[in-house]
Biopython code that builds the backbone (N, CA, C, O; Angstrom):
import numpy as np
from Bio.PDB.StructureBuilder import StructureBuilder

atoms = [
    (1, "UNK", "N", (67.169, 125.146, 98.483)),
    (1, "UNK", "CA", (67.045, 123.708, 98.758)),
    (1, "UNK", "C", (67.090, 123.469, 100.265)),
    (1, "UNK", "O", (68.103, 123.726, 100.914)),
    (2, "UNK", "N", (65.914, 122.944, 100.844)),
    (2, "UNK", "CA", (66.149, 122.198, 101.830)),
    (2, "UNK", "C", (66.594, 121.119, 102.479)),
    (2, "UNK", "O", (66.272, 120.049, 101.963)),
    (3, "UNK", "N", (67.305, 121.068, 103.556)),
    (3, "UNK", "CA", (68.637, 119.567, 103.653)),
    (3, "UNK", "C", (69.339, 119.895, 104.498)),
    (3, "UNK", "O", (69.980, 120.940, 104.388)),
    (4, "UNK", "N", (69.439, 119.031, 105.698)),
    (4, "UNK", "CA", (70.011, 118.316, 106.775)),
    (4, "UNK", "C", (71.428, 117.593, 106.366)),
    (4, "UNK", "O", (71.431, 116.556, 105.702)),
    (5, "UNK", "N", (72.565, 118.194, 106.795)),
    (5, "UNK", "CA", (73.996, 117.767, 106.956)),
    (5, "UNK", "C", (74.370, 117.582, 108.509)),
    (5, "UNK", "O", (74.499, 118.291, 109.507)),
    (6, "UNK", "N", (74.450, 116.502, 108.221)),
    (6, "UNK", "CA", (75.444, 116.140, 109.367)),
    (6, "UNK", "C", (76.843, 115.586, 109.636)),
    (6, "UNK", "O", (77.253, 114.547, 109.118)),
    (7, "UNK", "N", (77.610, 116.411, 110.551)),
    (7, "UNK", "CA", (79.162, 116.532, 110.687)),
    (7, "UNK", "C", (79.416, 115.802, 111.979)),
    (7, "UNK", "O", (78.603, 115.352, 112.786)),
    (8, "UNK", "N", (80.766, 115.790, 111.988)),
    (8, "UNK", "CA", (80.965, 115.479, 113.575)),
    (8, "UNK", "C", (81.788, 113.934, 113.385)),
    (8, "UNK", "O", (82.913, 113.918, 113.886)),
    (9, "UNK", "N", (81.399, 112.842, 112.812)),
    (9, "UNK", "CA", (81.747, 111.448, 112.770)),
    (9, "UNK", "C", (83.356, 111.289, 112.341)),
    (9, "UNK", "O", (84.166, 112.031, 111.786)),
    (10, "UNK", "N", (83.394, 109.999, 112.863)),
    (10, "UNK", "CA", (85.274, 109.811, 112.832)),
    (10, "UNK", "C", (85.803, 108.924, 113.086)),
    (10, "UNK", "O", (85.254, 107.982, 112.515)),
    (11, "UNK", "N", (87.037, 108.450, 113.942)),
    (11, "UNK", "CA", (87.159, 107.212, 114.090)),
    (11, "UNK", "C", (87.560, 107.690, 115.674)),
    (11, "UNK", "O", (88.048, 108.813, 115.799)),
    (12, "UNK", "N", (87.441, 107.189, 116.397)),
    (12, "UNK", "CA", (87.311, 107.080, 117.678)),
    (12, "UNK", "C", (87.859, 105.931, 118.691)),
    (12, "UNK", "O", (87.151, 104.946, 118.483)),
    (13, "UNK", "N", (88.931, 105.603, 119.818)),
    (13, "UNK", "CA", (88.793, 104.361, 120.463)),
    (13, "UNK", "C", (87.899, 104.316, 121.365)),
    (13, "UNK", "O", (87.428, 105.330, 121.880)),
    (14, "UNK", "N", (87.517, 102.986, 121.700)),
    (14, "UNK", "CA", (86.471, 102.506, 122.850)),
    (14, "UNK", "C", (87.300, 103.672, 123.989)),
    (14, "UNK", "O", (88.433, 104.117, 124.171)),
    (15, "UNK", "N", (85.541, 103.840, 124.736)),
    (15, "UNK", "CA", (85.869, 104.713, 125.823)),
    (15, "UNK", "C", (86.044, 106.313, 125.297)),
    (15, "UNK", "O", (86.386, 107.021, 126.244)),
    (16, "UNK", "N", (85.921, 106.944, 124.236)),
    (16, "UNK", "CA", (86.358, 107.952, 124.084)),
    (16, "UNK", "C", (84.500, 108.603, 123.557)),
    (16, "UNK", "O", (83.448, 107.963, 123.565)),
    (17, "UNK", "N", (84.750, 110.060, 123.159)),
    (17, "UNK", "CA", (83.293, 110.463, 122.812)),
    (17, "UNK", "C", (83.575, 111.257, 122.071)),
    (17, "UNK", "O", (84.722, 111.704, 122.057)),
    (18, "UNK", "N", (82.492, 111.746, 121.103)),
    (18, "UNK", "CA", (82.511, 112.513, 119.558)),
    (18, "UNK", "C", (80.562, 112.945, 120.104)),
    (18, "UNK", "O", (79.511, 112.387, 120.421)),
    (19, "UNK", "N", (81.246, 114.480, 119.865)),
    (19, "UNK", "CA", (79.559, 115.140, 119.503)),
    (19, "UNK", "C", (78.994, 115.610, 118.149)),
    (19, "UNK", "O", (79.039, 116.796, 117.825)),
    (20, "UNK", "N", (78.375, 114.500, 117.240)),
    (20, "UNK", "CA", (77.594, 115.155, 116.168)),
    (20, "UNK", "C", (77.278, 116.374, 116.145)),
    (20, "UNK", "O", (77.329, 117.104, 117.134)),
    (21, "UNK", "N", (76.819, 116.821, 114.696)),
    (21, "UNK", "CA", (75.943, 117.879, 114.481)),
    (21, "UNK", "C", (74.998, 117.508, 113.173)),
    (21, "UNK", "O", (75.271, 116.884, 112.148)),
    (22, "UNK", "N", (73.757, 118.152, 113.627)),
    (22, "UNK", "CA", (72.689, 117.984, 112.566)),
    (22, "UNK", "C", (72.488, 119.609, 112.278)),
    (22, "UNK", "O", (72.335, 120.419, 113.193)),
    (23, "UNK", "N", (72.511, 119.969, 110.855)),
    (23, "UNK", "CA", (72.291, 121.473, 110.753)),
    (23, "UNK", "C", (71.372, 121.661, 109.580)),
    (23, "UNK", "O", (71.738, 121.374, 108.441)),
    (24, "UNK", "N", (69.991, 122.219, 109.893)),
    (24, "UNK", "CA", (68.756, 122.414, 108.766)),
    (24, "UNK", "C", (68.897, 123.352, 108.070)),
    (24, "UNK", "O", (68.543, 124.390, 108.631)),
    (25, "UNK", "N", (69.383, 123.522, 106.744)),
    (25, "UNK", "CA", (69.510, 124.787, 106.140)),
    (25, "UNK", "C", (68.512, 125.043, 105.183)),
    (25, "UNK", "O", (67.780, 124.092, 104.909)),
    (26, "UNK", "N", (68.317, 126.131, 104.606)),
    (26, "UNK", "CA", (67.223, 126.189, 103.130)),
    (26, "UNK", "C", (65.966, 127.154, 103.945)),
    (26, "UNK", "O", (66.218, 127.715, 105.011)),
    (27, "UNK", "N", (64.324, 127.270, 103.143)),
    (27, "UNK", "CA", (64.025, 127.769, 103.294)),
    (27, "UNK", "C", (62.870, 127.141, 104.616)),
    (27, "UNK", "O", (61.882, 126.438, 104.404)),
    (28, "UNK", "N", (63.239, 127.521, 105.649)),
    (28, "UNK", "CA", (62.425, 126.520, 106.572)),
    (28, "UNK", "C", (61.863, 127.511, 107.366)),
    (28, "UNK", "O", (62.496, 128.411, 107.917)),
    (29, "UNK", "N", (60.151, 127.255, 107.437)),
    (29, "UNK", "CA", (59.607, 127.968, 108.560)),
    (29, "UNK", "C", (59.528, 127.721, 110.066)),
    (29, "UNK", "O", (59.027, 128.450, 110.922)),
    (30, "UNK", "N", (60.254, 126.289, 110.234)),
    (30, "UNK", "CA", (59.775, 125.369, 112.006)),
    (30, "UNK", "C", (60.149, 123.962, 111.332)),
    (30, "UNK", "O", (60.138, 123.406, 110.235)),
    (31, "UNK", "N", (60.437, 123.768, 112.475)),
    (31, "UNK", "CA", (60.968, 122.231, 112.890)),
    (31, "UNK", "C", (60.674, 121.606, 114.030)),
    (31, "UNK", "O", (61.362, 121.795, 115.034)),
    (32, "UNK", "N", (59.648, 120.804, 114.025)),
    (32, "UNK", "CA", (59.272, 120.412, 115.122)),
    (32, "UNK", "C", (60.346, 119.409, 115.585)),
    (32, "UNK", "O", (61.457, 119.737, 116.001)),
    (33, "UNK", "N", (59.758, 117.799, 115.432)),
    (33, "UNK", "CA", (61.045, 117.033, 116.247)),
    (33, "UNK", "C", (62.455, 116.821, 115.306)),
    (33, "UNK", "O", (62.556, 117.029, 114.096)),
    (34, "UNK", "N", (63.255, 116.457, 116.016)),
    (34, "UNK", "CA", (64.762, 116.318, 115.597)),
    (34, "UNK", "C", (65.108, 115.122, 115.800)),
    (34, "UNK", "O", (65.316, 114.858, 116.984)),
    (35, "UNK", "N", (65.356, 113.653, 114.499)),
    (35, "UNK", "CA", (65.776, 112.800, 115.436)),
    (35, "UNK", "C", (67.629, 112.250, 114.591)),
    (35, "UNK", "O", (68.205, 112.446, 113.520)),
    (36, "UNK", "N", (67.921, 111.497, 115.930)),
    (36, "UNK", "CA", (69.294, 110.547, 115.416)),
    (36, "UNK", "C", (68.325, 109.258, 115.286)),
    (36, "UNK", "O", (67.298, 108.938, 115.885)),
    (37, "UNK", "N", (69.042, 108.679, 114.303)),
    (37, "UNK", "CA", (69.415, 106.734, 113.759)),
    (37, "UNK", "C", (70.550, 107.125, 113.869)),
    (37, "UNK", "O", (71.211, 108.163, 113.899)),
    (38, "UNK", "N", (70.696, 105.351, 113.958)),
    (38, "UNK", "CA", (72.048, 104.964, 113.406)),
    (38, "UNK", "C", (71.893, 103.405, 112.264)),
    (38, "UNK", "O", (70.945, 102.644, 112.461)),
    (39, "UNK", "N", (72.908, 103.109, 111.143)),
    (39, "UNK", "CA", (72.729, 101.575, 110.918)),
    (39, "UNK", "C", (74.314, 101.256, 110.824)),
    (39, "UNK", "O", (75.169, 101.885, 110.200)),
    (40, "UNK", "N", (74.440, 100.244, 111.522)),
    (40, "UNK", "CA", (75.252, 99.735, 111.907)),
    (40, "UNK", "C", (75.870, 98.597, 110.649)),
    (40, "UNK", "O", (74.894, 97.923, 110.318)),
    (41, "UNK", "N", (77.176, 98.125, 109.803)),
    (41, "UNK", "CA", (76.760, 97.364, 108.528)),
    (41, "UNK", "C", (76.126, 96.488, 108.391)),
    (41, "UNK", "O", (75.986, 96.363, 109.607)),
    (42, "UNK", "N", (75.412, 95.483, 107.906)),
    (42, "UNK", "CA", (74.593, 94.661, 107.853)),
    (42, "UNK", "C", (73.396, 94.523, 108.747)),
    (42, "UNK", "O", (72.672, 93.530, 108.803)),
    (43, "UNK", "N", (73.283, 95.498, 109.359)),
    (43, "UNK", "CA", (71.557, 95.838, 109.848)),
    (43, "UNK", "C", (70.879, 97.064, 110.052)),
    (43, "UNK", "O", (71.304, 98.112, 109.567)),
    (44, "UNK", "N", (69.860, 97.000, 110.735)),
    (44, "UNK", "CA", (68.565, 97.852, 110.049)),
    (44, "UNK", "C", (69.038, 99.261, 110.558)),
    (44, "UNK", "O", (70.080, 99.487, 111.174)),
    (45, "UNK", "N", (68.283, 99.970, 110.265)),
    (45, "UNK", "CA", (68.731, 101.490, 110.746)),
    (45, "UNK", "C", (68.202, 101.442, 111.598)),
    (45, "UNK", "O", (67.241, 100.674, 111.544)),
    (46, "UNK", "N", (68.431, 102.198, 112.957)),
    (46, "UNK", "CA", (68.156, 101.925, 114.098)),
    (46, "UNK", "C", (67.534, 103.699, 115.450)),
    (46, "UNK", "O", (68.061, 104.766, 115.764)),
    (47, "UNK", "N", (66.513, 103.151, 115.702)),
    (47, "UNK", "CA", (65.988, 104.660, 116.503)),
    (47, "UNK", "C", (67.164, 105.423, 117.592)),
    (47, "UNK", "O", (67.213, 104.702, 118.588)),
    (48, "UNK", "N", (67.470, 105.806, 117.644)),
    (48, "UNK", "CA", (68.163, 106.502, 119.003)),
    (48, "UNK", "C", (67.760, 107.478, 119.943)),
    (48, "UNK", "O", (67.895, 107.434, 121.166)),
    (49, "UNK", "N", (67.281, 108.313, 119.288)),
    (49, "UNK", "CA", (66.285, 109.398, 120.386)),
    (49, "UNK", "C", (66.002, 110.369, 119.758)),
    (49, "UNK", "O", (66.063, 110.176, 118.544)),
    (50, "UNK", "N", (65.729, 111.298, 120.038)),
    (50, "UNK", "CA", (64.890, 112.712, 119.440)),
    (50, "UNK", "C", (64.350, 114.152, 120.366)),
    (50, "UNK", "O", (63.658, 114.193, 121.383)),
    (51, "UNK", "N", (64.717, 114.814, 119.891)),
    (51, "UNK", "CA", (64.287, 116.099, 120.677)),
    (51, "UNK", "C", (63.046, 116.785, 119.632)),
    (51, "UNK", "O", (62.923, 116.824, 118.408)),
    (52, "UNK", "N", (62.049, 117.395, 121.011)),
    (52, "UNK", "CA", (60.769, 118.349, 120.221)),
    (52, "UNK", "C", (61.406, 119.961, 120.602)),
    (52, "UNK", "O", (62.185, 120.290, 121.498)),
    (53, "UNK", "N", (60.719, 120.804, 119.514)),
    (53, "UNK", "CA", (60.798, 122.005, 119.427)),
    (53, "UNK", "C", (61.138, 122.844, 120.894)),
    (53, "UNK", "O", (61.723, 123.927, 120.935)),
    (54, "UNK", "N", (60.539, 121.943, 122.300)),
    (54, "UNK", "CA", (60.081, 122.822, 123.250)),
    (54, "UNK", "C", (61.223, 121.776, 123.977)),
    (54, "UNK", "O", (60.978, 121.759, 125.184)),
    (55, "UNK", "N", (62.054, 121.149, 123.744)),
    (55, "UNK", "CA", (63.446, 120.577, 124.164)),
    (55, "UNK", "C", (63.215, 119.059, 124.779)),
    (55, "UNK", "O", (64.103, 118.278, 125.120)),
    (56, "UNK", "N", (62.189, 118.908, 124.815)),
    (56, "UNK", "CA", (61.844, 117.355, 125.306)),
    (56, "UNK", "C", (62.585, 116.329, 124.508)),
    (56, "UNK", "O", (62.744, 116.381, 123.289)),
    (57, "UNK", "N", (63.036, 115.365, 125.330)),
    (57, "UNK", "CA", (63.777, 114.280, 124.854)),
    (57, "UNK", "C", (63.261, 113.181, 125.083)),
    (57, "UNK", "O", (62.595, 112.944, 126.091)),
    (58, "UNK", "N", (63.544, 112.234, 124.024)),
    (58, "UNK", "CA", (62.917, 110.818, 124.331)),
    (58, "UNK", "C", (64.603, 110.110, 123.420)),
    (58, "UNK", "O", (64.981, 110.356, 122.275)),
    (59, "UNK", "N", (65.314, 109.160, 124.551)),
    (59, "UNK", "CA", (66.178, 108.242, 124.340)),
    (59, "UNK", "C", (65.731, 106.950, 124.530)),
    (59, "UNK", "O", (64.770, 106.634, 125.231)),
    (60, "UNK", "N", (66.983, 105.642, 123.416)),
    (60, "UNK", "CA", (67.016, 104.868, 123.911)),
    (60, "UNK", "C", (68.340, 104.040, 124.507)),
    (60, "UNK", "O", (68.541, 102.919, 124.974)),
    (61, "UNK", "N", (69.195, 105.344, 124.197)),
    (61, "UNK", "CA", (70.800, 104.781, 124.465)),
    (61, "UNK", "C", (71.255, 105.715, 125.583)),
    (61, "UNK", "O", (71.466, 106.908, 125.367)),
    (62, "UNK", "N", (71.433, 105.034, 127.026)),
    (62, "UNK", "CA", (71.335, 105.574, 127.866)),
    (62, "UNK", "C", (72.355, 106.471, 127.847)),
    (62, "UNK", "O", (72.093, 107.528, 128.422)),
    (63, "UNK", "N", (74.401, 106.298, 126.939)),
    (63, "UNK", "CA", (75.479, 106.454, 126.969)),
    (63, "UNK", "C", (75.053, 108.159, 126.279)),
    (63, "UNK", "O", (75.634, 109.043, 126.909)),
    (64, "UNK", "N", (74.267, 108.617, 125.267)),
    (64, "UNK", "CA", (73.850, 109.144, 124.285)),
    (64, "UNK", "C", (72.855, 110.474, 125.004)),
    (64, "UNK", "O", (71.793, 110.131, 125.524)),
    (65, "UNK", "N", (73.192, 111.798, 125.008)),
    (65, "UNK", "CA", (72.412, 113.045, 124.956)),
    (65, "UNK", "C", (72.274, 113.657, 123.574)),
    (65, "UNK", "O", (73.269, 113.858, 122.877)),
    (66, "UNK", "N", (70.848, 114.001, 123.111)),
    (66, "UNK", "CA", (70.383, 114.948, 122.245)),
    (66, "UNK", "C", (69.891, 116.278, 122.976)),
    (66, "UNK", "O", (69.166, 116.455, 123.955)),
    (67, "UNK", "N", (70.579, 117.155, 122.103)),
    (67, "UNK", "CA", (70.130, 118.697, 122.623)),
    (67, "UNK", "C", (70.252, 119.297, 121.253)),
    (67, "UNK", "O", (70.733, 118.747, 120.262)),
    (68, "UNK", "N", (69.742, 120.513, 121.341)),
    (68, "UNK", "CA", (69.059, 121.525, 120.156)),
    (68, "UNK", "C", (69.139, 122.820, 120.513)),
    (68, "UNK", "O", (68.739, 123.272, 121.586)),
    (69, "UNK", "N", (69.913, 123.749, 119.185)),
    (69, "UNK", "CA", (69.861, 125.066, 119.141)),
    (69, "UNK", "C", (68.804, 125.531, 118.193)),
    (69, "UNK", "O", (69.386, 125.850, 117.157)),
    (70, "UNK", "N", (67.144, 125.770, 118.039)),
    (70, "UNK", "CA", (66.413, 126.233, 117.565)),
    (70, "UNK", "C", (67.312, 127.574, 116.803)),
    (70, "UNK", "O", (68.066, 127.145, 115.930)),
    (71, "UNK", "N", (67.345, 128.582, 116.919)),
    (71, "UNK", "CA", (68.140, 129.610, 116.138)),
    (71, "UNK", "C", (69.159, 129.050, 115.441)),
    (71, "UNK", "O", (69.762, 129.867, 114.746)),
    (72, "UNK", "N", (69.572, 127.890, 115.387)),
    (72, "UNK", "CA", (70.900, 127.798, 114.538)),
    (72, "UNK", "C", (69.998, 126.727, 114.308)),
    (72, "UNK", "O", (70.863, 125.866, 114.142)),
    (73, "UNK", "N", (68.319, 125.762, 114.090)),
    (73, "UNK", "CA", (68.169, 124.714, 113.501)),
    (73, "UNK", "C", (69.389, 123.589, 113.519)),
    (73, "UNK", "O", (69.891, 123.077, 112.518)),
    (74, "UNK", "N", (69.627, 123.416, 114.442)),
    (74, "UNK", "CA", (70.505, 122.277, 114.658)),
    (74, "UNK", "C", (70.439, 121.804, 115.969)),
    (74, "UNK", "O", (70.408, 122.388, 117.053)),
    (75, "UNK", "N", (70.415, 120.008, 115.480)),
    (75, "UNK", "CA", (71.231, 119.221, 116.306)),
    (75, "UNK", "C", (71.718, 118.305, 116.954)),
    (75, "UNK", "O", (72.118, 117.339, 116.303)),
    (76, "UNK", "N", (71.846, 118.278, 118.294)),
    (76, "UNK", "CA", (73.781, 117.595, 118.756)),
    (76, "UNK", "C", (73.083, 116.141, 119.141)),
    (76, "UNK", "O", (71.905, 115.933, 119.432)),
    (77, "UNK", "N", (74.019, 115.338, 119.063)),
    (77, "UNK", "CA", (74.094, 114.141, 119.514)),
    (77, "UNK", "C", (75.434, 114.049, 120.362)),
    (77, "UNK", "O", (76.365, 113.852, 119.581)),
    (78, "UNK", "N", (75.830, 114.115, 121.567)),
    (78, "UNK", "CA", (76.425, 113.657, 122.229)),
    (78, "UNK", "C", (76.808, 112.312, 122.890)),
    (78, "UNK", "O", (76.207, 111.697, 123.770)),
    (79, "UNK", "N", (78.018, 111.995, 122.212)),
    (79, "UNK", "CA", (78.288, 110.458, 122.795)),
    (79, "UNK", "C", (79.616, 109.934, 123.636)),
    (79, "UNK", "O", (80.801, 110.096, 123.344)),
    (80, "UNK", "N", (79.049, 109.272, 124.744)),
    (80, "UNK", "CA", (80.461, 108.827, 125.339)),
    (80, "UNK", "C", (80.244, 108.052, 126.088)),
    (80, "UNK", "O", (79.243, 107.923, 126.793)),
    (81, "UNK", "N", (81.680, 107.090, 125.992)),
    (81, "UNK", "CA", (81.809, 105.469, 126.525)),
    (81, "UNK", "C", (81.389, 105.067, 125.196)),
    (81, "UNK", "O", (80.393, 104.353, 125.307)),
    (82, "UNK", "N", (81.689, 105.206, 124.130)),
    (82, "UNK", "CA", (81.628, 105.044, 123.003)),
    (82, "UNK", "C", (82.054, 103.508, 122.992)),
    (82, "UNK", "O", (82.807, 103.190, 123.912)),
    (83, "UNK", "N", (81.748, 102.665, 122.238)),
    (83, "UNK", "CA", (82.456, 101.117, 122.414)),
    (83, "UNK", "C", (82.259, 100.589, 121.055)),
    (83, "UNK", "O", (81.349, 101.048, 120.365)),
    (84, "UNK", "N", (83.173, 99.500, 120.534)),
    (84, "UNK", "CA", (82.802, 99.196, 119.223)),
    (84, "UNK", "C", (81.536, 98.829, 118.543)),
    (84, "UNK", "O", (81.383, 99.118, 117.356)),
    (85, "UNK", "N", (80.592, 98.193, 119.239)),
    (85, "UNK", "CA", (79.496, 97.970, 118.995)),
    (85, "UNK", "C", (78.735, 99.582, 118.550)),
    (85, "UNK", "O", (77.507, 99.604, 118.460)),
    (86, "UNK", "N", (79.310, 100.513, 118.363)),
    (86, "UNK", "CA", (78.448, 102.102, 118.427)),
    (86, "UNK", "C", (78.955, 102.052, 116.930)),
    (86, "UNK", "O", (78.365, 102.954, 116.337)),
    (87, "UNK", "N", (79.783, 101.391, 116.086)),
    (87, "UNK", "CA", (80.165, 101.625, 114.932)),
    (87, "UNK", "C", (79.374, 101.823, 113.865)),
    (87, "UNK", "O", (79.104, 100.658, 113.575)),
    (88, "UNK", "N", (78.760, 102.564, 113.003)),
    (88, "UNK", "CA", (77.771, 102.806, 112.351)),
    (88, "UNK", "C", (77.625, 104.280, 111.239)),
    (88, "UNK", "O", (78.469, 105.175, 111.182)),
    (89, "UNK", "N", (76.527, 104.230, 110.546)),
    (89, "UNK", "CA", (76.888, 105.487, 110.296)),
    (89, "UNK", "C", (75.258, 105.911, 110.841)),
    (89, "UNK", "O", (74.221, 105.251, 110.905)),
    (90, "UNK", "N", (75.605, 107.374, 111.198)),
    (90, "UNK", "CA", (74.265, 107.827, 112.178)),
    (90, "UNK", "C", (73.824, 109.102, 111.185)),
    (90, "UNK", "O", (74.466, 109.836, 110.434)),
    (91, "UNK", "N", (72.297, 108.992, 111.583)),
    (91, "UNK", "CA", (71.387, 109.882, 110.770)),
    (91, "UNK", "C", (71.256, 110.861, 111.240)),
    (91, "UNK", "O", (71.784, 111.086, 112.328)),
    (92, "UNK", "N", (70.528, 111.769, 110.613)),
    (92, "UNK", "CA", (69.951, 113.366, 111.334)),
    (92, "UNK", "C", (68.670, 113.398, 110.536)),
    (92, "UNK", "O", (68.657, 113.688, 109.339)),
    (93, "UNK", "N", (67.458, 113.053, 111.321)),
    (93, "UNK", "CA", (66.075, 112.854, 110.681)),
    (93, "UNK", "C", (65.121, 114.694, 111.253)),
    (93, "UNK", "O", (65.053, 115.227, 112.360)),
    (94, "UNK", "N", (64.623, 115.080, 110.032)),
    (94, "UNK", "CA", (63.152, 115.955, 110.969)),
    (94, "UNK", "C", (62.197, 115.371, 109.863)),
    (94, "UNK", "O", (62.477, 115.289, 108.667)),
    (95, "UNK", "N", (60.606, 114.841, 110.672)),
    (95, "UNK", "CA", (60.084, 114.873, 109.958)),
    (95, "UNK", "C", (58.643, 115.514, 109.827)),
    (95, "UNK", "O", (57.550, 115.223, 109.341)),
    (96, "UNK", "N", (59.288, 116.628, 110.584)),
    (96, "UNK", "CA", (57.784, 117.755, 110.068)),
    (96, "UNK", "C", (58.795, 119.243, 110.222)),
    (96, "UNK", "O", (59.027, 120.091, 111.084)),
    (97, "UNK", "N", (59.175, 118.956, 108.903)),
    (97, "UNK", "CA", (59.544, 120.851, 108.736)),
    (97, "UNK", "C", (58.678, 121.246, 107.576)),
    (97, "UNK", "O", (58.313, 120.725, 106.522)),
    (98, "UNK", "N", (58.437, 122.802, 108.437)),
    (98, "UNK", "CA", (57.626, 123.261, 107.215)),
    (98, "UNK", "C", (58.479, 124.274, 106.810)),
    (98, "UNK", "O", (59.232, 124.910, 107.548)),
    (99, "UNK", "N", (58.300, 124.441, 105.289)),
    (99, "UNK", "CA", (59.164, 124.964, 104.696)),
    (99, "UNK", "C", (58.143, 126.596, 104.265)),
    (99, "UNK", "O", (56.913, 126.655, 104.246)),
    (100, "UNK", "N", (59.136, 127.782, 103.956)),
    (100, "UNK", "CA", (58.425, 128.741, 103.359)),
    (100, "UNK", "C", (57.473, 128.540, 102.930)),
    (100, "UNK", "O", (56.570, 128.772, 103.734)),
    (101, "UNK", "N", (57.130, 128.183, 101.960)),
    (101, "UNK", "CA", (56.149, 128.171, 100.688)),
    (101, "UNK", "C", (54.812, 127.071, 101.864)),
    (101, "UNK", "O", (53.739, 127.104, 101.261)),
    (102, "UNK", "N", (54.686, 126.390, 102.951)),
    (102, "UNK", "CA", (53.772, 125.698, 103.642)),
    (102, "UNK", "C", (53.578, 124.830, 103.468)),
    (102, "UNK", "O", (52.489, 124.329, 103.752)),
    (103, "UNK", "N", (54.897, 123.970, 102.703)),
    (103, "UNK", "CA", (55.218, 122.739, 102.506)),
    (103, "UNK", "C", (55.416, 121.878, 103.798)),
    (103, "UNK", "O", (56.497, 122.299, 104.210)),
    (104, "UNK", "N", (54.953, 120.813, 104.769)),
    (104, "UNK", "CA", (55.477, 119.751, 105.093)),
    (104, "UNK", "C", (56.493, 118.829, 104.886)),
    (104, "UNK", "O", (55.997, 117.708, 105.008)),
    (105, "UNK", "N", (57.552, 118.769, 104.658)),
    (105, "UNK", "CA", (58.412, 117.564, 104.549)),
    (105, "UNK", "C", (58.470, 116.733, 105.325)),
    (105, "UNK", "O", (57.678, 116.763, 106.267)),
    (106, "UNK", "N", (59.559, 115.543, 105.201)),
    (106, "UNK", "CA", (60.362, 114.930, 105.816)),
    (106, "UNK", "C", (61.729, 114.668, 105.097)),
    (106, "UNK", "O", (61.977, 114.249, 103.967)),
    (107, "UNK", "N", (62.533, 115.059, 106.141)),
    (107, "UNK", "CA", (63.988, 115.403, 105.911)),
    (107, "UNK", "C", (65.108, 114.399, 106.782)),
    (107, "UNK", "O", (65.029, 114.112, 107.976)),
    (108, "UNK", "N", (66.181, 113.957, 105.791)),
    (108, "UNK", "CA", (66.860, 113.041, 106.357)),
    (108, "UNK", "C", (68.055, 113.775, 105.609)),
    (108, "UNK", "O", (68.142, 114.174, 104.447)),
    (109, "UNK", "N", (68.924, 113.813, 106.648)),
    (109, "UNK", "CA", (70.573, 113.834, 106.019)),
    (109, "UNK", "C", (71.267, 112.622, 105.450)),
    (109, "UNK", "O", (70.852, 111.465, 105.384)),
    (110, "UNK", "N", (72.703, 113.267, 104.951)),
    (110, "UNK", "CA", (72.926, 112.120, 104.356)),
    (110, "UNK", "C", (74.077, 111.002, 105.193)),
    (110, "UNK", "O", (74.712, 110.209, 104.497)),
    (111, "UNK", "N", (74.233, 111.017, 106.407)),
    (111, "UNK", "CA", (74.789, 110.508, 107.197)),
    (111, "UNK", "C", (76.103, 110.960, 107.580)),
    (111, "UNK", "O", (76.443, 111.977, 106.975)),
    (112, "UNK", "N", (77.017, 110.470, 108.475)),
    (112, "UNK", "CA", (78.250, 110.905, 109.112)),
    (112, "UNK", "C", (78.851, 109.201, 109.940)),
    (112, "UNK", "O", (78.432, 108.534, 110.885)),
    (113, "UNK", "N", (79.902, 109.068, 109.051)),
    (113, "UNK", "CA", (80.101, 108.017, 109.632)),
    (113, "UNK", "C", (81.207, 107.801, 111.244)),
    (113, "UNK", "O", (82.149, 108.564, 111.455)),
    (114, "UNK", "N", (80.826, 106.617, 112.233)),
    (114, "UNK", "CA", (81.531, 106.686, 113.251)),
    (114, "UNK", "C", (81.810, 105.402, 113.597)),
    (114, "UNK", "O", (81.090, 104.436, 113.848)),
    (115, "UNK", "N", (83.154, 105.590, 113.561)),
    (115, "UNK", "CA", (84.182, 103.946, 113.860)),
    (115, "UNK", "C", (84.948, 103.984, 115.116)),
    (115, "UNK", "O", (85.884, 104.747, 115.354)),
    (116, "UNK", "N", (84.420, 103.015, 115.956)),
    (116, "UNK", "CA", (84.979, 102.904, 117.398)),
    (116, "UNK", "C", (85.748, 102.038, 117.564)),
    (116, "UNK", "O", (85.201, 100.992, 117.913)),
    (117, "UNK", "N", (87.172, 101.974, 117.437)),
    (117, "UNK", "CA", (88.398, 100.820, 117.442)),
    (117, "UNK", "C", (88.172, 100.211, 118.845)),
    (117, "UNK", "O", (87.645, 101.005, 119.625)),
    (118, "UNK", "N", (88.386, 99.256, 119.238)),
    (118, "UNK", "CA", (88.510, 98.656, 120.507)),
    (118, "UNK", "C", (90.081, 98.475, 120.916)),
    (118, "UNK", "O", (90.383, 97.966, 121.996)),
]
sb = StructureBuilder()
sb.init_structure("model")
sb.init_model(0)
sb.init_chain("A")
sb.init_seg("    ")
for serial, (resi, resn, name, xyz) in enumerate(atoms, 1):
    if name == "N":
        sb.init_residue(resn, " ", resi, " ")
    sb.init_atom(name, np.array(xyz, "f"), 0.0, 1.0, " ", f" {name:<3s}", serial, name[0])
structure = sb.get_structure()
């Protein structure tokens, strides 16, 4: 079975930082991009940034680094200056892994939640 877990989430005070993990397990041939969401309660799920195979990053939360261990298919979301407004539970998206067999997916974990007390 192929599937994206992600660890790392917790409760946290403002000002402090927690580094996710996104980890691709099962039968996977490549993973191109890697991304974080987040949805925050009562609204939409929300983009955060994403890393490609060849380490390129595209953010939109300046506080927030994504980086990637290709050999271990995983990864990190780094966060700090964390503030209550970051409260949410955050995703771990790929959506072009190809799997053994020359399957295409798209793969979403099942979230990790993170609570920032003020």
């Amino acid at each position: 079975q192929v599937q994206l877990v992600e660890s790392g989430g917790g409760l946290v005070q403002a000002g402090g930082s927690l580094r996710l993990s996104c980890v691709a397990s099962g039968s996977i041939l490549s993973i191109n991009v890697m991304s974080w969401y987040r949805q925050a309660p009562g609204k939409e799920r929300e983009f955060i940034g994403d890393i490609s195979s060849t380490g390129t990053t595209n953010y939109t939360k300046g506080r927030f680094t994504i980086s990637r261990d290709n050999g271990k298919n995983t990864v990190y979301l780094q966060m700090n200056n964390l503030q209550p407004e970051d409260t949410a539970v955050y995703y771990c998206n790929a959506p072009q892994v190809v799997t053994t067999n020359r399957r295409t997916i798209d793969l979403w974990g099942r979230g990790t939640p993170v609570a920032v007390s003020s």
